[in-house]
ZALUM-154074 format. One record per residue (C-alpha): x, z, y; residue number from 1; residue in three letters. Coordinates in pm, whole numbers, plus 50000, padded with zeros to 5 digits. Layout:
<atom px="X" pz="Z" py="Y" n="NUM" res="ALA"/>
...
//
This chain:
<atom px="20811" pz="79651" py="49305" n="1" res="UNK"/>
<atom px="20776" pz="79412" py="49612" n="2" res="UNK"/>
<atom px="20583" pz="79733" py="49810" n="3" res="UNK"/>
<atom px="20911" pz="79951" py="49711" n="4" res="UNK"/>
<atom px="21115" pz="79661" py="49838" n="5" res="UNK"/>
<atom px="20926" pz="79628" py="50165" n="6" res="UNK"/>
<atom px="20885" pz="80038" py="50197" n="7" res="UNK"/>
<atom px="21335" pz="80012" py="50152" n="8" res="UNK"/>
<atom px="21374" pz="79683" py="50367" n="9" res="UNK"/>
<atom px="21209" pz="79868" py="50639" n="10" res="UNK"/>
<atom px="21437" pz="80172" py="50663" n="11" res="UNK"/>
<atom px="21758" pz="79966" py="50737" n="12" res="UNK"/>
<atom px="21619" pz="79604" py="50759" n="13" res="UNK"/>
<atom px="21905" pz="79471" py="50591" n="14" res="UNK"/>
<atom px="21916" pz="79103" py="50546" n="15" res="UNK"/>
<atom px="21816" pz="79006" py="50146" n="16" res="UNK"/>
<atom px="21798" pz="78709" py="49980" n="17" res="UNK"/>
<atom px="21503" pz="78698" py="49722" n="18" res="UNK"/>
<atom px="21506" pz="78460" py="49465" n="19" res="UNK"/>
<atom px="21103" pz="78426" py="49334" n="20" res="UNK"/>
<atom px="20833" pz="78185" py="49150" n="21" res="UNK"/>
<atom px="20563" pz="78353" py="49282" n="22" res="UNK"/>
<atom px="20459" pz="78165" py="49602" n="23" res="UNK"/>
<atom px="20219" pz="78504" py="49711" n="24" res="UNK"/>
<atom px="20498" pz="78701" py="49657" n="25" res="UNK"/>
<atom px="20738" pz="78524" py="49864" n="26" res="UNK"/>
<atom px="20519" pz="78478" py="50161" n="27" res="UNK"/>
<atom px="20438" pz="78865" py="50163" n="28" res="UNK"/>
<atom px="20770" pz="79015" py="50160" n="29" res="UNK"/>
<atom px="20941" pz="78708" py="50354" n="30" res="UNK"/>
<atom px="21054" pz="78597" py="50727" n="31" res="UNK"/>
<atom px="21147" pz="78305" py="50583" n="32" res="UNK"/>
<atom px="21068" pz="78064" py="50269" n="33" res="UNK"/>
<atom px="21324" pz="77768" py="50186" n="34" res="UNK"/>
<atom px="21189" pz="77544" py="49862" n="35" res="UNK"/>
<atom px="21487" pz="77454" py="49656" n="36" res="UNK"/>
<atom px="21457" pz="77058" py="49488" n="37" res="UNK"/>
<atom px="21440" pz="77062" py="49113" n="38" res="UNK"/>
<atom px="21769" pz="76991" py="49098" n="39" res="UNK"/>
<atom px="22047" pz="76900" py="49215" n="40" res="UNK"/>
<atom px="21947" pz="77261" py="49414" n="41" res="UNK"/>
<atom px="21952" pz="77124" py="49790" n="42" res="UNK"/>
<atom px="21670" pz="77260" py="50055" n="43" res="UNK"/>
<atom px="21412" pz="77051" py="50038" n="44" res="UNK"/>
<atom px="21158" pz="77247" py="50320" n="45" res="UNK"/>
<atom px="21223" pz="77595" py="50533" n="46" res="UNK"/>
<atom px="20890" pz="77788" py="50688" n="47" res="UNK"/>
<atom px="20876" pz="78009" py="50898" n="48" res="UNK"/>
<atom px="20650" pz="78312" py="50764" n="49" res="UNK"/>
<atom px="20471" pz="78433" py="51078" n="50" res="UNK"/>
<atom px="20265" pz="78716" py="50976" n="51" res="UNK"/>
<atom px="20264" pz="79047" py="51168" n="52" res="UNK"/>
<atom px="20498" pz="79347" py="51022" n="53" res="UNK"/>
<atom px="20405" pz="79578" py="50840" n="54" res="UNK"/>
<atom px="20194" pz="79341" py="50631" n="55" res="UNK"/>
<atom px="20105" pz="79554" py="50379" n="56" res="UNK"/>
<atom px="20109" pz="79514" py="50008" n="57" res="UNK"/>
<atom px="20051" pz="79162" py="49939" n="58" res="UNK"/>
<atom px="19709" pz="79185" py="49731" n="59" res="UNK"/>
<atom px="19614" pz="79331" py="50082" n="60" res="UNK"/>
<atom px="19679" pz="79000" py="50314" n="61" res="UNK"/>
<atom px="19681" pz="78728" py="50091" n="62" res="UNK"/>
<atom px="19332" pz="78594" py="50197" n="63" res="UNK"/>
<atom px="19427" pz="78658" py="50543" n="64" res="UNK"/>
<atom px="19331" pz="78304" py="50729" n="65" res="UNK"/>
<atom px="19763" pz="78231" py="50799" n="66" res="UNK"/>
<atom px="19882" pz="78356" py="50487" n="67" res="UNK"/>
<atom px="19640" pz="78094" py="50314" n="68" res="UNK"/>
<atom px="19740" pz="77793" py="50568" n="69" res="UNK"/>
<atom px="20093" pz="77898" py="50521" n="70" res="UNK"/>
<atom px="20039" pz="77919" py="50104" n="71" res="UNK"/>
<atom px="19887" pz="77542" py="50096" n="72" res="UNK"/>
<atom px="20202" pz="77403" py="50347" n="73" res="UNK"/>
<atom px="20459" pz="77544" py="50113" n="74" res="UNK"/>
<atom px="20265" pz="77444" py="49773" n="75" res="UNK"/>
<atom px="20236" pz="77081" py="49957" n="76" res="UNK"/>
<atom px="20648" pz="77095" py="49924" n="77" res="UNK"/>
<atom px="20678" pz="77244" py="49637" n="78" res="UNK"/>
<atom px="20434" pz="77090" py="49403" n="79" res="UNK"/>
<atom px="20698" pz="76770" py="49367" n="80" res="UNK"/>
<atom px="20954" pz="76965" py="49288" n="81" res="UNK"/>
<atom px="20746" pz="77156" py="49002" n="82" res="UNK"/>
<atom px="20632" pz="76849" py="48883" n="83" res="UNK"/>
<atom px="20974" pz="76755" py="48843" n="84" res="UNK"/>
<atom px="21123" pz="77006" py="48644" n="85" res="UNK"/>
<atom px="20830" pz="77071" py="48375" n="86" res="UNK"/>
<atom px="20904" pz="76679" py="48323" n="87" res="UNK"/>
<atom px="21282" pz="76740" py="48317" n="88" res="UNK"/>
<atom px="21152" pz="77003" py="48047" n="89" res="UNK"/>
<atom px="20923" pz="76764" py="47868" n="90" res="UNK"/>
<atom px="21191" pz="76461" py="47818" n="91" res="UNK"/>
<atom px="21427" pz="76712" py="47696" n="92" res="UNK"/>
<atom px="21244" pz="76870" py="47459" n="93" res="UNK"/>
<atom px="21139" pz="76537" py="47338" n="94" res="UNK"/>
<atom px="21503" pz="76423" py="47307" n="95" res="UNK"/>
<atom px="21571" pz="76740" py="47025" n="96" res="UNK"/>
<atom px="21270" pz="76615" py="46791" n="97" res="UNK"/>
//
């Protein structure tokens, strides 16, 4: 799906908002990544995705020497916020026993 997105993006390069968990995924198809906190949902980090267009399909770049510096700067900000919500997760799911 993401190489039909990229193969459609590039026709028109229409401006899209894409909504992922998959860290790979978002660096490959994005200009841009923005980490949302846990919650309330505020922007917690924005980076700027500097790889050369067309990238290719993602299982194609992603041991390219940026895409991996770029992968451990956004994990740094959003490991917290994972963190966060599988505890949000935890303490509720305790709370229903």
């Amino acid at each position: 799906m993401s190489n039909e997105l990229l193969t459609l993006w590039e026709k028109t390069r229409p401006s899209v908002i894409f909504v992922t968990h998959d860290l790979e995924e978002a660096i490959g198809l994005a200009d841009k990544v923005v980490v949302i906190t846990a919650g309330p949902g505020t922007v917690k980090a924005e980076f700027v995705i500097d790889l050369p267009r067309p990238r290719g399909a993602v299982q194609d770049i992603r041991f390219d020497r940026r895409f991996l510096e770029l992968y451990q700067q956004i994990w740094e900000a959003l490991r917290e916020e994972v963190d966060e919500a599988y505890a949000r997760t935890a303490r509720a799911a305790g709370g229903r026993a």
